[in-house]
C-alpha positions, 0 to 999 in steps of 0.5 A, a space after each residue: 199769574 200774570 206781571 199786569 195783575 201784580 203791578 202798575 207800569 207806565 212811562 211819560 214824556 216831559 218836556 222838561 230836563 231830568 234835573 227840574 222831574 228830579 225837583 217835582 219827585 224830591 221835593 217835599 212841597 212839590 211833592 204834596 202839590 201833585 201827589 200828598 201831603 208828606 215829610 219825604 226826605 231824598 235819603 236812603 232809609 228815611 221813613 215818612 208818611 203820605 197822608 190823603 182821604 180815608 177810605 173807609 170800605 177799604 180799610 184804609 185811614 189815609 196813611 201811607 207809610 214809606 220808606 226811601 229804598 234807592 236815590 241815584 238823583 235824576 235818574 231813580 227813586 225807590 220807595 216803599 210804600 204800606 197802608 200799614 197792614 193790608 199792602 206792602 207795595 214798592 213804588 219805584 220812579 226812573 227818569 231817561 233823558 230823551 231829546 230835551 226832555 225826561 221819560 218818566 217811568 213809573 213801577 207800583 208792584 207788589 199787589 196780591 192777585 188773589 185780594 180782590 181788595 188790592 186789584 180794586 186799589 190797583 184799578 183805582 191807583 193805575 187810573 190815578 196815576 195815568 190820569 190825574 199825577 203825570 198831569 199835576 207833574 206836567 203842571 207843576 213843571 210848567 209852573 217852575 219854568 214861569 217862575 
């Protein structure tokens, strides 16, 4: 079975120091703007929930149930991340400098090949992520620098 059934991968220039990525990855209110609403704290260990829309013909009621598993600030976060019975996933940020910006890395693994309930939810999640979450990091970043 192949790595792309099994995990999301990306990666995203931004045009902003590692530092102010590190802000928009860690800081809770930042955080919510361009992900969901949460109690994140950046500490190995703490465990927090992101909440969202419910979805119902997937089994999930909006709750995402994480762990944080690695910080090494502005360069890696590692968390876990469980709809609280069907999906045990690993959600894992890596920020490179590169020139006078950040590549930003993105790892989602851990789906199961074999439920076509989680390859919906990595189809759906992968587009999502390309799509919509590196923009809103995008925005919120520019937003710091007019702040």
């Amino acid at each position: 079975m192949t790595d792309e059934l099994r995990a999301i991968r990306l990666d995203q220039y931004l045009a902003h120091p590692p530092a102010k990525v590190w802000r928009a990855l860690t800081e809770p209110e930042l955080l919510a703007r361009w992900l969901m609403p949460n109690d994140f704290r950046a500490e190995v260990g703490h465990r927090f929930t992101f909440t969202t829309h419910p979805r119902p013909n997937a089994g999930f009621d909006g709750i995402v149930y994480c762990q944080v598993l690695e910080l090494d600030p502005e360069r890696l976060l590692k968390i876990s991340w469980s709809d609280g019975g069907k999906a045990d996933w690993t959600v894992t940020w890596r920020l490179e400098a590169e020139g006078k910006g950040t590549r930003l890395f993105l790892d989602h693994e851990g789906f199961d090949p074999d439920d076509p309930v989680q390859q919906m939810s990595r189809r759906i999640m992968g587009g999502g992520w390309r799509s919509g979450h590196f923009r809103a990091i995008e925005a919120i970043l520019e937003d710091l620098d007019a702040a």
